[in-house]
Each structure stands twice: as C-alpha cells, then as structure tokens.
C-alpha positions in Angstrom: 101.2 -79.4 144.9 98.7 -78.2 142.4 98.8 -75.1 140.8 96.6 -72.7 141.7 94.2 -71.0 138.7 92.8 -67.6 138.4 90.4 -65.8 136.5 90.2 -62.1 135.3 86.9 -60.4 136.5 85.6 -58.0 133.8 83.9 -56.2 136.6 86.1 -55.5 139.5 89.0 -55.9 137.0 90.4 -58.0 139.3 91.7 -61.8 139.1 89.4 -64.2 141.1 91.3 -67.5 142.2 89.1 -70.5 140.9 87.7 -72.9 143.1 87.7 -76.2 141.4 84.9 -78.6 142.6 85.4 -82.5 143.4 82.7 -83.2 140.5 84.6 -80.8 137.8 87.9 -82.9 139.2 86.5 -86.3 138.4 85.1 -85.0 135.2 88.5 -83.8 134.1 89.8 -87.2 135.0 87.4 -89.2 133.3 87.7 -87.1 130.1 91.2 -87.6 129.9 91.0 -91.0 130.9 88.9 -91.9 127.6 91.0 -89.9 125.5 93.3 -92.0 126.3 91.7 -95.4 126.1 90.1 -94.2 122.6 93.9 -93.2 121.5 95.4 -96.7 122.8 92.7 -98.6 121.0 93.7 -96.6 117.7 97.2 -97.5 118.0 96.6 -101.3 119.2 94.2 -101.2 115.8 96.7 -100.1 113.8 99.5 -102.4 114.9 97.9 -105.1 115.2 96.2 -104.9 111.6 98.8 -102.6 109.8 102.3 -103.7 111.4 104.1 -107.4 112.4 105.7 -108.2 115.3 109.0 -110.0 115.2 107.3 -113.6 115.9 104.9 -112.6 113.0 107.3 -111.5 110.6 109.6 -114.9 111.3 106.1 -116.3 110.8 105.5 -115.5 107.7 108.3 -116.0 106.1 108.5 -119.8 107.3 105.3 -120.1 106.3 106.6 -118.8 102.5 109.3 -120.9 103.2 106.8 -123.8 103.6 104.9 -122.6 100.8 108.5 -122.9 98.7 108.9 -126.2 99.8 105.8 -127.4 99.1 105.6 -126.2 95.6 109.0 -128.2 94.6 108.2 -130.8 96.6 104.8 -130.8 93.7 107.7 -130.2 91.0 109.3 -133.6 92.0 106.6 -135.5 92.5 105.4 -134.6 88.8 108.4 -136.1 87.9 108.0 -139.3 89.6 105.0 -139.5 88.0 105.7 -139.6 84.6 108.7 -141.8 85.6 105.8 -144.1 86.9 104.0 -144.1 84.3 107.1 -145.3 81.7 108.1 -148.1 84.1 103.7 -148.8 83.7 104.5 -148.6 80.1 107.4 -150.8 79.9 105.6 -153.8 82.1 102.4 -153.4 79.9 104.3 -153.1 76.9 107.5 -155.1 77.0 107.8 -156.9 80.2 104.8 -158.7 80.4 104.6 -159.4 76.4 107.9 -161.0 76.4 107.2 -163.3 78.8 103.1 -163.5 77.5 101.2 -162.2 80.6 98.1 -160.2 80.3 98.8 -156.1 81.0 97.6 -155.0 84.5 94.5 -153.5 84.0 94.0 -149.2 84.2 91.7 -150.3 87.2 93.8 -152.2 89.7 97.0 -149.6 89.0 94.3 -147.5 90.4 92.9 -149.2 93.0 92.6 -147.3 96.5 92.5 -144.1 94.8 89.6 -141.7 95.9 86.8 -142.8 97.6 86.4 -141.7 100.8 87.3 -137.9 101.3 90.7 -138.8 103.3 91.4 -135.0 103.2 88.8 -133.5 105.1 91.0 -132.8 108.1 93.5 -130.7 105.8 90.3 -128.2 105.2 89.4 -125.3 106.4 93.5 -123.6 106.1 94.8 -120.7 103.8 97.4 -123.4 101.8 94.5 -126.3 102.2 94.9 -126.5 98.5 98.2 -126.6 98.1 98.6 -129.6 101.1 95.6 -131.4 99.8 97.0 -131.7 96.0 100.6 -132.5 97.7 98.9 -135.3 99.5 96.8 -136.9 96.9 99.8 -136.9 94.7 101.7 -138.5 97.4 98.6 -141.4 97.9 98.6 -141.8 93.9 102.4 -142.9 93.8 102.3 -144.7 96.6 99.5 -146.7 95.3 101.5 -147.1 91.6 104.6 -148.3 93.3 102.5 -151.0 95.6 100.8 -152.2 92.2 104.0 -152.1 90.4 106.3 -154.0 92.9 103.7 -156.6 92.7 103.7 -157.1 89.0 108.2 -156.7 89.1 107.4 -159.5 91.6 105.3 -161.6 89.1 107.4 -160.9 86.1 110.7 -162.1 88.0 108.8 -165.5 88.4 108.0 -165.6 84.9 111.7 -165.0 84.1 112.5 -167.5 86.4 110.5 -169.7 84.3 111.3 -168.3 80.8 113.5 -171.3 80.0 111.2 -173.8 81.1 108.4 -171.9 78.6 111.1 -171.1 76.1 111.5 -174.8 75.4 107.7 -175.5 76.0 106.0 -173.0 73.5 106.4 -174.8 69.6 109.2 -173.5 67.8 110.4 -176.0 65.1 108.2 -177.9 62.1 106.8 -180.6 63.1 108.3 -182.6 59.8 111.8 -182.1 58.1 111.2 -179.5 55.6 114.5 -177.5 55.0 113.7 -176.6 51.2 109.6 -175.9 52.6 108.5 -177.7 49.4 106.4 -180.0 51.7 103.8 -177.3 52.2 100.8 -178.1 50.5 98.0 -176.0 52.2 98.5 -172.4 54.6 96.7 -171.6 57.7 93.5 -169.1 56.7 90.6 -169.6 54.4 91.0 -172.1 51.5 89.2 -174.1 49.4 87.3 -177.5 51.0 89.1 -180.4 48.1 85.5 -182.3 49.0 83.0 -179.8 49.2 84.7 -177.0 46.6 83.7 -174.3 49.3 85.8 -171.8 50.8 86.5 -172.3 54.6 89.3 -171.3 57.4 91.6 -173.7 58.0 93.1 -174.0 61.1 96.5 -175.2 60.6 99.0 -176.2 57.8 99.0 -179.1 56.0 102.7 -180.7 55.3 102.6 -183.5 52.3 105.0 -186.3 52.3 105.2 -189.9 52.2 103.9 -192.3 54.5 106.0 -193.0 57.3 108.0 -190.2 57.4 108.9 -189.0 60.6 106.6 -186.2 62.7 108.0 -184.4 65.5 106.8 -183.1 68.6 107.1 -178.9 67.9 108.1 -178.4 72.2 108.0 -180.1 75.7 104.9 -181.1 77.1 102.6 -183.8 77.8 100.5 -186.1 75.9 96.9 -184.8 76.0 95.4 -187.0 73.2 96.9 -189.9 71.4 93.8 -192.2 69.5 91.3 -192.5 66.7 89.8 -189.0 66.3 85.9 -190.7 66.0 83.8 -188.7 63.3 86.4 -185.3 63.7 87.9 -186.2 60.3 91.1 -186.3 61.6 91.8 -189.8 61.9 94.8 -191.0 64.2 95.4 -187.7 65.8 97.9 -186.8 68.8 97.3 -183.2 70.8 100.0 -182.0 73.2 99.7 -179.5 75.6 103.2 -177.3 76.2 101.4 -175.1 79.0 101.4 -171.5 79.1 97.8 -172.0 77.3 99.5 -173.7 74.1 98.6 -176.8 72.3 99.8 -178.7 69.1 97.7 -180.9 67.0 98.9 -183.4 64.5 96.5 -185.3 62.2 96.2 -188.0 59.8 99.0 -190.2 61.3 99.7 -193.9 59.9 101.4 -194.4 63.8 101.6 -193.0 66.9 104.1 -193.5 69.2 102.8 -191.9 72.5 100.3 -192.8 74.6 98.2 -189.7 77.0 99.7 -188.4 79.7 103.2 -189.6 78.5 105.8 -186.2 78.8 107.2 -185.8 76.0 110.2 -183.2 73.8 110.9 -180.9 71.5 112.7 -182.8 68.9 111.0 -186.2 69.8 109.2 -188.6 66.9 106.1 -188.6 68.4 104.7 -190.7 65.1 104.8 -190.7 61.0 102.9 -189.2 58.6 99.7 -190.9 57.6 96.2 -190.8 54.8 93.8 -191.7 57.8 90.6 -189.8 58.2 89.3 -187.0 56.2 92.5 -186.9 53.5 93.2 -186.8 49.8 96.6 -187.7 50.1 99.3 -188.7 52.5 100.0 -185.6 54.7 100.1 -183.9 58.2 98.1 -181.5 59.2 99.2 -179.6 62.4 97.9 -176.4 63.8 99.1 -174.4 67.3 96.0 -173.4 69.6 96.4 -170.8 72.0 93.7 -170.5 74.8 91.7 -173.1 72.4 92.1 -170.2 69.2 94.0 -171.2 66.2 97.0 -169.4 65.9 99.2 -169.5 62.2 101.8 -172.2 62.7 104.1 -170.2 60.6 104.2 -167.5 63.8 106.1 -170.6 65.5 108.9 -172.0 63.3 111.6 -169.5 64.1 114.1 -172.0 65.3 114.6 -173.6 62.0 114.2 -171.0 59.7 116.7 -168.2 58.2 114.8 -164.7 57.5 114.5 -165.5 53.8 112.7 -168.4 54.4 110.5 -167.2 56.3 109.9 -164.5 54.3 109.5 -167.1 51.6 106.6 -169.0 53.7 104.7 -165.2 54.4 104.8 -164.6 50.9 103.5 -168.4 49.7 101.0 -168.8 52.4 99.3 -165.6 51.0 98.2 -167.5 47.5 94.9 -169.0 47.4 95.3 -172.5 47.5 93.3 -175.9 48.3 93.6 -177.8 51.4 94.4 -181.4 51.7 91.7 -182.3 54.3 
C-alpha cells in the first residue's frame, strides 16, 4: 500500500492530501530508472577498466609467466648460438684443414635465412616482438645445425679416407739424402745458370750421380712417363697422388714406369739423369697442388728430425743458382 502524502496549506493552515497524477508517477519512475542505469554504467566502467576479475588476474599472470619463459627460453638459445658458432669455428678451422677441404662458405651456413617475411602471422600482438625474435632465433639454429650435420657428415668421409690420403699426399725425398748435402738449388726465385737472370723456380733440385736411385714421394698413379719434347725437362715422370696433388721428377737417365701404372710411396720409379735442360747430373722434383707449385720442403716430414728441417728452412733461404 502506498503511503499517502500531504501538504501544509499556507492559507487555510491546513494539510491538503496530494493527489499524485499517472504522468507525475511515470516521471518519477523514469527518473529513477536513469539514475540508476547512469550509476550502473559508472560502476561497470570502473570495473571493467579499473579492477580484474579472477579469470583476468590468473590471466595475467600466465601471460607474465609466458613472458618469463620466453625471455629464458631467448637466454638459452644465445647460448646455443655461440656454441654453434665454435663448433662452425672448429670445422672451418681445424676439421676441415686437417683433412684439406675448403671451409663452408658464410653464405650456405646461412642459407634459408630471411627472405620471405615468415612472421607475419605473429603480428599485430602486445609480446609480437618478443615471439618474433624467439622464432627467428629458433629458424637461425635450426638452419646452422642442418648445414653443420652435413659438413660432420662429409668430414667423417674424409676421415674414413685419411689413411688412404695420408699415404697418397708426398711425404719423403724423392732421393736418399740423410746428411741433405745433395741439395743444390731451393724452391723460390734463383738465378737461371744459362741466362744469368733471376727467375722462380718451381721445385728443388737434388744433385747426385747418375744412376742413383729416385723414389716415388706417395701412392698414386702414373700420369706422365716420356721425353718432355721442348719443356727442358728431358725424361720426365709426373704422378698424381689425388686429393689435387702431383709430383714431378726431371732429368732422368731411366724410367721405370710407364702411364697409368699405380705406383708407391717408397717405390724406384727411375735414376737420376743430365737429360734436357741440365748443367749437371741431378733431379729436379717439385709438388703441384691444384696445378700451383707448392715448396717441396712443406712435404718431407717423414724423413726428417726438427733440426734438419730447420736446417733445410734456414739453407733454402740463401740466394743460390739453379741447376736447370
């Protein structure tokens, strides 16, 4: 039951009951309705902007949580990369030379990285950075480690081979020279004995008699064994060891192989000769690599001590005049 309102009459100093219309009613009612709705959307402002809810506030802390993660997960990946990137070092720089294969270039260990923005989807979020650099770390290493495998992969088959190349590659004189007074002329530039010019000289020449003994330097196979025609250096045998090494041995008075014959380390492949371009009885051998003259003294370490090679550094250093 409503309650029933009066009003004090100034006049009749009486109190007049109020009538209260329909229209007054819904007024009221609408006024208070509003009030209310104005209020409500205050406080849903508020709270919604100002204070979390339970689900939000669990949230946001697994989303710091994910943050966390992320950010070590960053830490550890830093650290496989410099971990990467000795292993790199170690193949370029020790694995590979030992065993005389080319380094992998900087551009195939980074092949398949960038390109193509792979990371659009993972724009357009608050932590997009943070994911993004995550994930290209991620593709980096990933594409290191394919790289890498493949090279571990190629330097296992080159140690599988290292004995074969071990006794390939020329390691020994090619003439018995234990006191390495036999010497007569150094790889590098010397003195022509016809011309009196200075040129390079591509090998060593060893003097001794005629018919001493010459030895093959490693395994291989008889590339050349003839008459080298207008070369200047006369009978002439060239063997190629593989692995992009050849020896060459000029001026024989014999030759005891004939071309394509396989021949050994150790082997008496013919004997010292005068033949061709010569002022005296001698052999003159020289080690190609890749068709470039290498110094033959690089390739005696299985027959000499450190002093005598020392010895050899030290006398090949003197000017001198060749013998061819």
């Amino acid at each position: 039951m409503s309650k029933v309102k009066y009003k004090f009459n100034k006049k009749s100093l009486t109190f007049d009951r109020v009538q209260t219309t329909f229209r007054k009613r819904l007024w009221y009612f609408f006024t208070h309705l509003s009030t209310s709705v104005v209020f409500a959307a205050v406080v849903l402002v508020v709270a919604f902007n100002f204070l979390d809810s339970p689900k939000e506030k669990a949230q946001k802390r697994e989303i710091e949580q994910m943050k966390l993660q992320f950010r070590i997960l960053n830490d550890q990946l830093d650290r496989v990369t410099k971990v990467m990137s000795d292993l790199q070092d170690r193949d370029d720089n020790i694995y590979r030379v030992i065993f005389e294969a080319e380094p992998i270039p900087g551009s195939i260990r980074e092949a398949g990285i960038g390109g193509v923005d792979r990371y659009e989807k993972l724009k357009g979020y608050k932590n997009s950075d943070l994911i993004i650099e995550t994930e290209k770390k991620m593709t980096r290493i990933l594409g290191e480690l394919y790289v890498q495998s493949k090279s571990f992969d190629e330097v296992f088959d080159l140690a599988k081979n290292k004995e074969r190349m071990l006794v390939s590659i020329p390691a020994i004189q090619p003439v018995s020279n234990k006191d390495l007074r036999r010497i007569g002329s150094y790889f590098g530039t010397r003195v022509d004995p016809f011309y009196k010019v200075r040129k390079f000289h591509e090998g060593m020449d060893f003097s001794a008699p005629i018919g001493t003994e010459v030895y093959a330097t490693g395994n291989g196979s008889i590339e050349m064994a003839g008459h080298d025609d207008g070369g200047g250096y006369g009978n002439e045998i060239i063997i190629d060891h593989g692995y992009s090494y050849k020896t060459v041995y000029a001026h024989l008075s014999r030759i005891f192989v004939k071309p394509g014959q396989k021949i050994l380390r150790g082997q008496i492949i013919g004997y010292v000769g005068n033949t061709g371009k010569s002022t005296s009885p001698h052999l003159h051998y020289e080690v190609r690599k890749n068709g470039v003259p290498l110094n033959p003294i690089y390739f005696f370490f299985n027959d000499l001590t450190a002093e005598q090679y020392q010895m050899m550094l030290d006398l090949s250093s003197r000017p001198s005049q060749t013998m061819d």
